[in-house]
C-alpha positions as MATLAB code, in Angstrom:
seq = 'XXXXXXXXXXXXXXXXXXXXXXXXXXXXXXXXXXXXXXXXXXXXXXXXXXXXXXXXXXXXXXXXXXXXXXXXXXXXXXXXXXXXX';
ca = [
     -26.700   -0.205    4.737;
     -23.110    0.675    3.735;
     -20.409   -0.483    5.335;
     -18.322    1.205    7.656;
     -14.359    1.226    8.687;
     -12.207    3.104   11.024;
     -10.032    5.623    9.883;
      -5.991    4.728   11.244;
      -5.104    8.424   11.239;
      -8.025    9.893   13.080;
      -9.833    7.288   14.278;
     -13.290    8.462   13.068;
     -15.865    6.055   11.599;
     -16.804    6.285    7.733;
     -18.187    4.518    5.036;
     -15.852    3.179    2.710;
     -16.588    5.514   -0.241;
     -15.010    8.403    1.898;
     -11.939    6.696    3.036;
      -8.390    5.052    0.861;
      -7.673    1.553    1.310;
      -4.190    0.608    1.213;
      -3.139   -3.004    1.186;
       0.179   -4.652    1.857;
       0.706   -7.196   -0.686;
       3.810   -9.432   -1.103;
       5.920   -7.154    0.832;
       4.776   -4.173   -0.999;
       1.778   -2.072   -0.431;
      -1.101   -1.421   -3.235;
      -3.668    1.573   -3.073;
      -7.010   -0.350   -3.546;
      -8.983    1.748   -5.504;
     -11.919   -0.928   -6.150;
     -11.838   -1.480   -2.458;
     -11.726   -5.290   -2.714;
      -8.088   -6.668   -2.731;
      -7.416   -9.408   -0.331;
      -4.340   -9.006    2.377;
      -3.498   -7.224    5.095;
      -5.707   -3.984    4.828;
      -5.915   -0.219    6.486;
      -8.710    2.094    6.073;
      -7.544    6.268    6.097;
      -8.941    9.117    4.839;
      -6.631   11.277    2.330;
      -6.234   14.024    4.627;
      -5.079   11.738    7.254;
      -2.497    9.720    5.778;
       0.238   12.127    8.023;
      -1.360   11.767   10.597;
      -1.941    7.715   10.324;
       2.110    7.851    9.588;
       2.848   10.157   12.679;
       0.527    7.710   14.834;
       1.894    5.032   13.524;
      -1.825    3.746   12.545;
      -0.662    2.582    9.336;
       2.371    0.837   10.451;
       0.447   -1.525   13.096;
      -2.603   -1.660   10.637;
      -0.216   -2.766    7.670;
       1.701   -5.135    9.923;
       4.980   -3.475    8.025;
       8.167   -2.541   10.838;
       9.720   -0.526    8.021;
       7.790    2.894    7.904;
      10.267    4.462    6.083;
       9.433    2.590    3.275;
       5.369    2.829    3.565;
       6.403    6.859    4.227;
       8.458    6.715    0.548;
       5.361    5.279   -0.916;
       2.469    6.864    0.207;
       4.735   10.346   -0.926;
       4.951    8.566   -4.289;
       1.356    7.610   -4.352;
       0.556   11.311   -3.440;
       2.415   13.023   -6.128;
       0.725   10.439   -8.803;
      -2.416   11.463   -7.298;
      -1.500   15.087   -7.987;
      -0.415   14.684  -11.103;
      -3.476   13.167  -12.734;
      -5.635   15.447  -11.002;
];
């Protein structure tokens, strides 16, 4: 059976392969791609991730007070995204 985790923008439950994991590390936050980093984790799908910020899902999930700086990064993390694609 495959695990499943809660989406912090729209609250729906998924399996992991279908949702981003984004973990704040060292006062910075790291896109898990292998799914497995320790620290302070939240689950979202991609098309969520304004939503999660407008909610402030991310923000309580992350532990972070600063969301302009998760905001900055998750914008940077979407135009790498974009690029390699």
């Amino acid at each position: 059976m495959e695990p499943i985790r809660t989406c912090v923008g729209c609250r729906q439950r998924d399996s992991m392969k279908h949702l981003l994991k984004i973990v704040s590390m060292d006062q910075s936050f790291v896109l898990d791609q292998q799914r497995k980093l320790a620290g302070r984790g939240a689950w979202v799908h991609e098309q969520c991730l304004q939503l999660a910020l407008d909610r402030k899902g991310l923000v309580r999930a992350l532990g972070d007070s600063n969301s302009e700086s998760l905001e900055t990064w998750l914008r940077n993390q979407a135009q790498n995204m974009a690029d390699t694609q």
